[in-house]
C-alpha positions as CSV (number, residue, x, y, z in Angstrom):
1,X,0.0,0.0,0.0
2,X,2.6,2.6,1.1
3,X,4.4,1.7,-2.6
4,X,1.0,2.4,-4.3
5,X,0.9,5.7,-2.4
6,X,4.4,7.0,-3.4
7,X,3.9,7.6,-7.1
8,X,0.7,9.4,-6.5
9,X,2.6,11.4,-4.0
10,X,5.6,12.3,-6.7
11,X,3.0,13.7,-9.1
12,X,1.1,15.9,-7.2
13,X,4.6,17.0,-6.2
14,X,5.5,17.8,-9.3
15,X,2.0,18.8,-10.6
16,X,2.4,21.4,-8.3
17,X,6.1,22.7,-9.2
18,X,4.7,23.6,-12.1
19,X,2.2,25.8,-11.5
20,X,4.5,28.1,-9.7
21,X,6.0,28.6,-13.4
22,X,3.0,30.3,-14.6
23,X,3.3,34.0,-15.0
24,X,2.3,35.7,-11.8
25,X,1.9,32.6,-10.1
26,X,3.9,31.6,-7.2
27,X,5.6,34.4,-5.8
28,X,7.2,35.4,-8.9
29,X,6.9,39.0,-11.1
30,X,5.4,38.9,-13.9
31,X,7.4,41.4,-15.5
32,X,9.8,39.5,-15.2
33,X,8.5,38.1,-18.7
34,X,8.2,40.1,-22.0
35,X,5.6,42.2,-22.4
36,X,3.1,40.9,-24.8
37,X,0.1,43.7,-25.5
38,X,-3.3,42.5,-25.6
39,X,-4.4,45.6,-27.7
40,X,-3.3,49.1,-29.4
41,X,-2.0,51.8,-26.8
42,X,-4.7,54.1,-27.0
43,X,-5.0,57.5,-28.5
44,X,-2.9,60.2,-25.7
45,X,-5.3,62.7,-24.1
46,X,-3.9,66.8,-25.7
47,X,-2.1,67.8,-22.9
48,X,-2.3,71.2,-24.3
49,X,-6.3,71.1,-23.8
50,X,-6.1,70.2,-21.0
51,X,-3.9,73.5,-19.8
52,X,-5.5,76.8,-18.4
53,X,-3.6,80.1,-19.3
54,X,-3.2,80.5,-15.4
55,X,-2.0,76.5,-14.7
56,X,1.5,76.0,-12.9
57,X,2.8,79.6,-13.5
58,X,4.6,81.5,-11.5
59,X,8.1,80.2,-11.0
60,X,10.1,78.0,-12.7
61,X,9.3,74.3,-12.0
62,X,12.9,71.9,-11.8
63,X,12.6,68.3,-10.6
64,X,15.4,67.7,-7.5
65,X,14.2,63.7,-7.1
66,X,12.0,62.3,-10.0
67,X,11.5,58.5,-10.7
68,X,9.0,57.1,-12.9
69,X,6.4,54.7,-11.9
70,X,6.6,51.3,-12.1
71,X,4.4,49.4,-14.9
72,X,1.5,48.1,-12.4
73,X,1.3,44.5,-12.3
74,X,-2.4,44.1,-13.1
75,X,-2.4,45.9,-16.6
76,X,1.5,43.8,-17.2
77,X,-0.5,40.7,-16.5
78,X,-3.5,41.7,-18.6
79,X,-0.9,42.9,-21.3
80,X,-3.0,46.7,-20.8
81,X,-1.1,49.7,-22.5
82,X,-2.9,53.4,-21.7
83,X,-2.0,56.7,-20.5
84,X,-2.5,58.9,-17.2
85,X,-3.2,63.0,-17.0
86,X,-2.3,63.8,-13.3
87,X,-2.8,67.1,-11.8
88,X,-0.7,68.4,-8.9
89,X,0.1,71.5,-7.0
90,X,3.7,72.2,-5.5
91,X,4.6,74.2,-2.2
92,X,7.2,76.8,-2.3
93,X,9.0,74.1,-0.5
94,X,9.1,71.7,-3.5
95,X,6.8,68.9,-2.0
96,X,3.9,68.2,-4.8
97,X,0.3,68.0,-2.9
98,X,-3.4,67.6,-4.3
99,X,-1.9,65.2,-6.6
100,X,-5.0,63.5,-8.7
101,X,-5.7,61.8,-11.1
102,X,-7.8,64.1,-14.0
103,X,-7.9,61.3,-17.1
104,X,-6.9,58.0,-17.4
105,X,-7.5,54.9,-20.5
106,X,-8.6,52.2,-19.4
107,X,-9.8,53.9,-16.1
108,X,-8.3,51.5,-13.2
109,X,-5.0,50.0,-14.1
110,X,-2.6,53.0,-13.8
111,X,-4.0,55.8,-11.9
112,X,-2.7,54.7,-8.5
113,X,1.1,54.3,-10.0
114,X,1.0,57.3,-11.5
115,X,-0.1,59.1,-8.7
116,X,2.4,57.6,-6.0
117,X,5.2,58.5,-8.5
118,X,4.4,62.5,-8.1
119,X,3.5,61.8,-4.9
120,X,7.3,61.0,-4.3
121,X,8.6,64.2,-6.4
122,X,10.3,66.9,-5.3
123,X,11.1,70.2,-7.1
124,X,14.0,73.1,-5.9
125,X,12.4,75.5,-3.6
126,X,10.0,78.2,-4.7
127,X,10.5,82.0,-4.0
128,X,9.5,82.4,-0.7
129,X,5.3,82.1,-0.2
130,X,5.4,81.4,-4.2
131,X,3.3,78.2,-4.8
132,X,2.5,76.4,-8.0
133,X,-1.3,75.3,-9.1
134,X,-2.9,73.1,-11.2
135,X,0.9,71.3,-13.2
136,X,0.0,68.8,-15.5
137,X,1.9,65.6,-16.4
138,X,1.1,62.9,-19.0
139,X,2.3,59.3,-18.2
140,X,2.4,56.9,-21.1
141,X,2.1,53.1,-19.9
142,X,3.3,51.2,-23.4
143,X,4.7,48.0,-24.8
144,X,5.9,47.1,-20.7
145,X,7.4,50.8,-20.6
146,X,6.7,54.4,-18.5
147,X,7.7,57.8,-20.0
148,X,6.0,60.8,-19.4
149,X,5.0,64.0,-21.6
């Protein structure tokens, strides 16, 4: 009986080995794999629209710590490409606040990454008291990659 039992035991061994091989699947990142899109990146919003003449001026905006967001995990997975418009205001002391997100396609995949990423900004200080309102950045999430414009 215990011999019988052995080989049954082996394959569920290695039945379940190999499910910690699938993408995403057992602890592992899937972006560790290429990218493989699961349709067209979708038309960019026109940044320029979406500008008022009285949006982030004022000083001069320069960027003292600036990373880009990772590619979130759930759109890699689904193989999502699509863009992010995020708003944000900046204290005199360079810290970003209000940050939002004002337009994204497909809604729910990359808002939060974007976001966290200006959260984590930081600009040179303002002249004293001088705050920035309403800056706009366009995040592109295509082909497994982030830029911005």
């Amino acid at each position: 009986m215990i011999q019988r039992l052995l080989p049954l035991g082996a394959m569920a061994l290695a039945a379940c080995s190999s499910v910690s091989s699938l993408p995403g699947a057992g602890g592992l990142d899937p972006r560790d794999e290429p990218f493989m899109a699961t349709q067209p990146f979708p038309i960019p919003a026109n940044v320029e629209r979406l500008i008022g003449p009285e949006d982030c001026q004022g000083a001069q905006l320069a960027a003292r710590q600036f990373e880009l967001p990772d590619y979130p995990r759930s759109a890699w997975i689904r193989g999502l490409q699509g863009w992010v418009v995020v708003r944000f205001h900046v204290y005199d002391t360079g810290r970003p606040h209000r940050v939002r997100a004002a337009e994204s396609v497909p809604e729910g995949y990359f808002e939060r990454a974007a976001e966290r990423a200006v959260q984590r900004w930081r600009f040179e200080e303002l002249p004293q008291g001088q705050a920035l309102s309403n800056c706009v950045v366009l995040f592109e999430f295509r082909n497994g990659e982030v830029r911005i414009r």
